[in-house]
C-alpha positions in Angstrom: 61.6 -10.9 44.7 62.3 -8.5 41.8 63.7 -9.9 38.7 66.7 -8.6 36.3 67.5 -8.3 32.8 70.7 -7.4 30.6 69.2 -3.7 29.1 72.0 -3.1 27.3 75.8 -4.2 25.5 78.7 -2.2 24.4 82.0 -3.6 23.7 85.3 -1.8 22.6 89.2 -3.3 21.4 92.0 -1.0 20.7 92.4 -0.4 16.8 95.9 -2.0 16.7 95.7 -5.1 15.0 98.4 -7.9 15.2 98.1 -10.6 12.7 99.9 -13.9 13.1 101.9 -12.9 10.6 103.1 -10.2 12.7 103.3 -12.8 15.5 106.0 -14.4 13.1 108.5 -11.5 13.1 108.7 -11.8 16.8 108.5 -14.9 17.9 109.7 -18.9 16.2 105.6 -19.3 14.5 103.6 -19.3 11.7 100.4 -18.5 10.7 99.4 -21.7 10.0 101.0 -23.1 13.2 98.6 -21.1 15.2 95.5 -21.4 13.5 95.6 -25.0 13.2 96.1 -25.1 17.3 94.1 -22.4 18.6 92.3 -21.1 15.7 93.4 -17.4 15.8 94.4 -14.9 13.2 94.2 -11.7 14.5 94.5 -9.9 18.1 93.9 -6.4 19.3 96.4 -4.7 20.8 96.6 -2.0 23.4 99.5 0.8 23.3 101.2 2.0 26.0 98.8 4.5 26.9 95.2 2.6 27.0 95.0 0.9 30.2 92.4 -1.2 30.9 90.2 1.3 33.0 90.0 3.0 29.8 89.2 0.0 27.9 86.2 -0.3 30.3 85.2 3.1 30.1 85.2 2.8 26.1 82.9 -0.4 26.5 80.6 1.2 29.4 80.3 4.7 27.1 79.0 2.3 24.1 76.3 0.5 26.5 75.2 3.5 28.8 74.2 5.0 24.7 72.6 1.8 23.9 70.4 2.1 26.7 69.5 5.5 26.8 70.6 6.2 30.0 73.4 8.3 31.5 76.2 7.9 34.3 73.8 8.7 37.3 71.5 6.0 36.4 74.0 3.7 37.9 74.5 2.4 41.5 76.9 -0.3 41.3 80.1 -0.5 39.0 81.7 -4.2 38.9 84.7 -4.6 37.0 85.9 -8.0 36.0 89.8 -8.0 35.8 92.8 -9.7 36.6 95.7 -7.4 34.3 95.1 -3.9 36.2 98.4 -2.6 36.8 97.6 -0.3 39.7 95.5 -1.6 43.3 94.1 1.4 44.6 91.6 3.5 43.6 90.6 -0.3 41.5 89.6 -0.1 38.1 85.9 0.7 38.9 86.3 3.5 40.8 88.5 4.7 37.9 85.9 3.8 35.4 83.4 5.9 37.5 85.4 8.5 37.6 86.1 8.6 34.0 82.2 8.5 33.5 81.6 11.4 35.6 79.4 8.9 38.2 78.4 10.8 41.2 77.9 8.0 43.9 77.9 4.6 42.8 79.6 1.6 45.0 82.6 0.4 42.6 83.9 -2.9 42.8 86.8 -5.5 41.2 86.5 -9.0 40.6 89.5 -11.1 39.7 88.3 -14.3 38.7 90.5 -14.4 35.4 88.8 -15.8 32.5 85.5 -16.4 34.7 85.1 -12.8 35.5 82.5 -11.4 33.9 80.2 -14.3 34.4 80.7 -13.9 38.2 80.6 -10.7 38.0 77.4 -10.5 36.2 75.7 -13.0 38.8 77.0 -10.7 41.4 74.8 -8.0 40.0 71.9 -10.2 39.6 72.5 -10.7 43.3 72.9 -7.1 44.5 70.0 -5.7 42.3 67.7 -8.9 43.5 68.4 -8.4 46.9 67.6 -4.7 46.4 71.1 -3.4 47.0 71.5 -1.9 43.5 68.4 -0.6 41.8 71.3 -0.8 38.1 74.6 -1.8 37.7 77.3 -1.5 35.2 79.2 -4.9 34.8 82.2 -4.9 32.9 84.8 -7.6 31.7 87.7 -5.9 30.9 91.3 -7.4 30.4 95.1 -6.0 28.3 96.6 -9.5 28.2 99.6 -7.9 26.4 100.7 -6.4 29.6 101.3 -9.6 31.0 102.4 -11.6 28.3 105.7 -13.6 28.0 106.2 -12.7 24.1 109.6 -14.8 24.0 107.1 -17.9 24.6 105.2 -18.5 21.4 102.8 -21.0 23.3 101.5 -18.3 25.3 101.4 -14.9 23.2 100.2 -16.1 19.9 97.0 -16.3 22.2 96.1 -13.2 23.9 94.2 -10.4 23.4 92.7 -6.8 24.2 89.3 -5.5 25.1 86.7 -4.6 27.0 82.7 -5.6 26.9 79.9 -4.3 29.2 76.4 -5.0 30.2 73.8 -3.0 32.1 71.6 -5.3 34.8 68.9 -3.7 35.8 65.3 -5.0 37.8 62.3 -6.0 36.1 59.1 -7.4 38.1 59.3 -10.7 38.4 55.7 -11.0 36.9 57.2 -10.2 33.2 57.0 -12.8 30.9 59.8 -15.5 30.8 61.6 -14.0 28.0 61.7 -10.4 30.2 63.6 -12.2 33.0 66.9 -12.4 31.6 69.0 -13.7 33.5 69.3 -16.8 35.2 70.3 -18.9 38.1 74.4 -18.9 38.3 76.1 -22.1 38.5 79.6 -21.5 39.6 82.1 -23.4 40.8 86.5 -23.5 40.9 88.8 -27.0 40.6 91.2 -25.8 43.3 93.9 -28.9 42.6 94.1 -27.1 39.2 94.9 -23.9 40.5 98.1 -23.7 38.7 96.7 -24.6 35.6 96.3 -20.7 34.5 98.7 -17.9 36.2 99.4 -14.8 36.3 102.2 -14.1 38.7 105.7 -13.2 39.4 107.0 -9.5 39.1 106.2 -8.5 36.9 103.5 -10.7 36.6 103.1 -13.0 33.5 100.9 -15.1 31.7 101.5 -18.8 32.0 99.1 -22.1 31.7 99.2 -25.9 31.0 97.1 -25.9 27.9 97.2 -29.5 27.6 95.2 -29.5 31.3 92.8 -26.9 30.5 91.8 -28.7 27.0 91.3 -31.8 29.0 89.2 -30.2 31.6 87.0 -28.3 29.1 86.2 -30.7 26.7 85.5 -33.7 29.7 84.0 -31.7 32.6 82.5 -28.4 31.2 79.3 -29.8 29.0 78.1 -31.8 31.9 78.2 -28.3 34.2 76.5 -26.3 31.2 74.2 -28.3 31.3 73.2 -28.2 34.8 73.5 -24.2 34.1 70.8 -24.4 31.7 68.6 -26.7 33.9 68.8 -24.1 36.2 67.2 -21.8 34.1 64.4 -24.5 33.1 65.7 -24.2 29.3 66.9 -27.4 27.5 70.1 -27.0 25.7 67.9 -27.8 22.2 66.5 -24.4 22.9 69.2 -22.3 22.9 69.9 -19.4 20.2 73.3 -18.8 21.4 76.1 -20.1 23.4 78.8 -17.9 24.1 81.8 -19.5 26.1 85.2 -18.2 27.4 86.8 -17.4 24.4 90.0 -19.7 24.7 90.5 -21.8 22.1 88.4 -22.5 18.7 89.3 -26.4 19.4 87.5 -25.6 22.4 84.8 -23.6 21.5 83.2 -25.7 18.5 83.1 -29.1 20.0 81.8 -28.2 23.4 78.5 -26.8 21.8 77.9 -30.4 20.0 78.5 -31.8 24.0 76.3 -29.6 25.3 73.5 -30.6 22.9 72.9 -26.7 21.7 71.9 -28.2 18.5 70.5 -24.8 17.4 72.7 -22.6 18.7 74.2 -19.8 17.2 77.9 -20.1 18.8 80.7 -17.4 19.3 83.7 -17.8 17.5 84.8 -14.3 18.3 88.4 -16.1 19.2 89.7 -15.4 15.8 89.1 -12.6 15.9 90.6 -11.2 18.7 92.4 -13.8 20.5 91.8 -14.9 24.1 90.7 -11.7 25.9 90.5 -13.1 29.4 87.1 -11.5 31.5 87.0 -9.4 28.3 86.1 -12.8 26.3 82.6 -13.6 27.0 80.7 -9.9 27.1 83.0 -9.1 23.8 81.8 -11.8 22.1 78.0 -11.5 23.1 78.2 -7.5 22.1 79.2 -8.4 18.9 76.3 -11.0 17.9 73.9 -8.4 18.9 74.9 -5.4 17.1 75.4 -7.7 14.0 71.4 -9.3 14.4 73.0 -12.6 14.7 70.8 -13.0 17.8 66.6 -11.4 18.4 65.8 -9.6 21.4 64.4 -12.1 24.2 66.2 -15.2 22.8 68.0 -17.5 25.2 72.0 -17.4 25.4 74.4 -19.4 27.2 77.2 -18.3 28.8 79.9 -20.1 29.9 83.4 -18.8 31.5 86.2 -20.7 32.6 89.8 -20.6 33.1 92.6 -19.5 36.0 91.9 -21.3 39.3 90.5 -23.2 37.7 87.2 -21.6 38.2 84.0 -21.4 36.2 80.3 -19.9 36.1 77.8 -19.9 34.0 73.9 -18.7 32.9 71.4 -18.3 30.4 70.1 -14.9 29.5 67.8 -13.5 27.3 69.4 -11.2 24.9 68.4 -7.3 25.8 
């Protein structure tokens, strides 16, 4: 069977920025309130006229360049998204056609906050099985769109952006650290389906945070871990660990759980809030255009959230 490998990131936010200060002229909050819950300062923030296909276009542009490669040398467009106003043509067609792509198969995934990590084992998958020879994977959400910003539990949380990776085949005889991705562990809690939502009309963002926290901290280091057993790397070895970004009272204990003791972790949360499917490629983007992690080292990733579904795999970092 042929291998694959992440070749390439790219991420993009909108350059709005709104501060929890901002937060505090709009709804009852401060910034101390939020950071000492959640751990955010600042957001991005789309305007009326950057929908998310754009979004995902920005973030594909940035990792097509990284790669050296153009449009054509894509196959397969997967879009990871749950905040897409409009159904048909779905945002990767709209992405393709934005990127002038001749002929590529163009496909959505709404698993929420899990997106891109189902979305990237998808591609894995396809390009395995020898039905994409290189696909563009994107995560790309504009949580403002569908957020309640009368509720100050919900908004203070949520975020814009957009992150992208290209999979494409290596030979499976290539070194360990040229295989770079790993065996998927995925999974959904259907009894806590209503735990994250996005529904109604028009549709809005809702969760029981109390839940999720619960879940996350108790459940989700036993199931990284089988995630990295599945990639024969112990958690000790790990450069990185990039998990849904949700909450920083989320993010910084589960890494201890897990027993990445020398892991680099993302804490691109305060950043730029909780950016749904965005979250996880976003983050990862980030570390690698700042050095923070070498070429080849292992990275866990780790998404979770509306469903309540999950997934999860190491990769080696392109």
């Amino acid at each position: 069977m042929t291998g694959t490998r992440i070749a390439a990131l790219g991420h993009y936010q909108p350059a709005k920025v709104l501060t929890n200060h901002d937060l505090a002229e709009l709804v009852d909050t401060d910034d101390a309130w939020i950071t000492s819950r959640v751990g955010i300062r600042t957001r991005h923030i789309g305007g009326p006229d950057e929908p998310v296909d754009e979004l995902a276009a920005h973030a594909a542009g940035k990792a097509l360049a990284t790669a050296g490669l153009t449009p054509d040398d894509i196959d397969l467009v997967l879009v990871a998204t749950s905040t897409a106003i409009d159904r048909s043509p779905n945002t990767a067609a709209r992405v393709a056609a934005r990127l002038g792509m001749t002929s590529p198969a163009t496909m959505d995934l709404n698993v929420v906050c899990a997106g891109f990590t189902h979305a990237l084992a998808t591609a894995d998958h396809a390009v395995r099985a020898g039905g994409s020879r290189r696909a563009l994977v994107i995560g790309a959400d504009k949580m403002s769109d569908v957020a309640d910003w009368t509720d100050r539990t919900t908004c203070v949380l949520v975020g814009d952006g957009a992150g992208a990776a290209i999979v494409e085949a290596v030979d499976d005889e290539a070194p360990g650290d040229m295989r770079g991705i790993g065996p998927v562990l995925w999974g959904s809690v259907p009894e806590m389906r209503h735990a994250v939502r996005i529904e109604g009309t028009p549709p809005r963002f809702a969760q029981e945070g109390q839940s999720v926290y619960r879940w996350a901290t108790q459940q989700l280091p036993a199931l990284a871990r089988q995630a990295c057993e599945r990639s024969g790397i112990g958690p000790e070895e790990l450069a990185g660990v990039v998990l849904h970004q949700a909450n920083l009272r989320i993010i910084e204990p589960l890494a201890a759980k897990i027993g990445a003791v020398n892991a680099i972790v993302a804490r691109d949360v305060v950043d730029s809030g909780n950016t749904s499917a965005a979250s996880i490629p976003l983050a990862l983007a980030k570390l690698v255009e700042r050095g923070e992690l070498a070429s080849g080292a292992p990275v866990l990733l780790f998404g979770f959230g509306g469903n309540l579904s999950y997934a999860g795999q190491v990769v080696r970092v392109p």
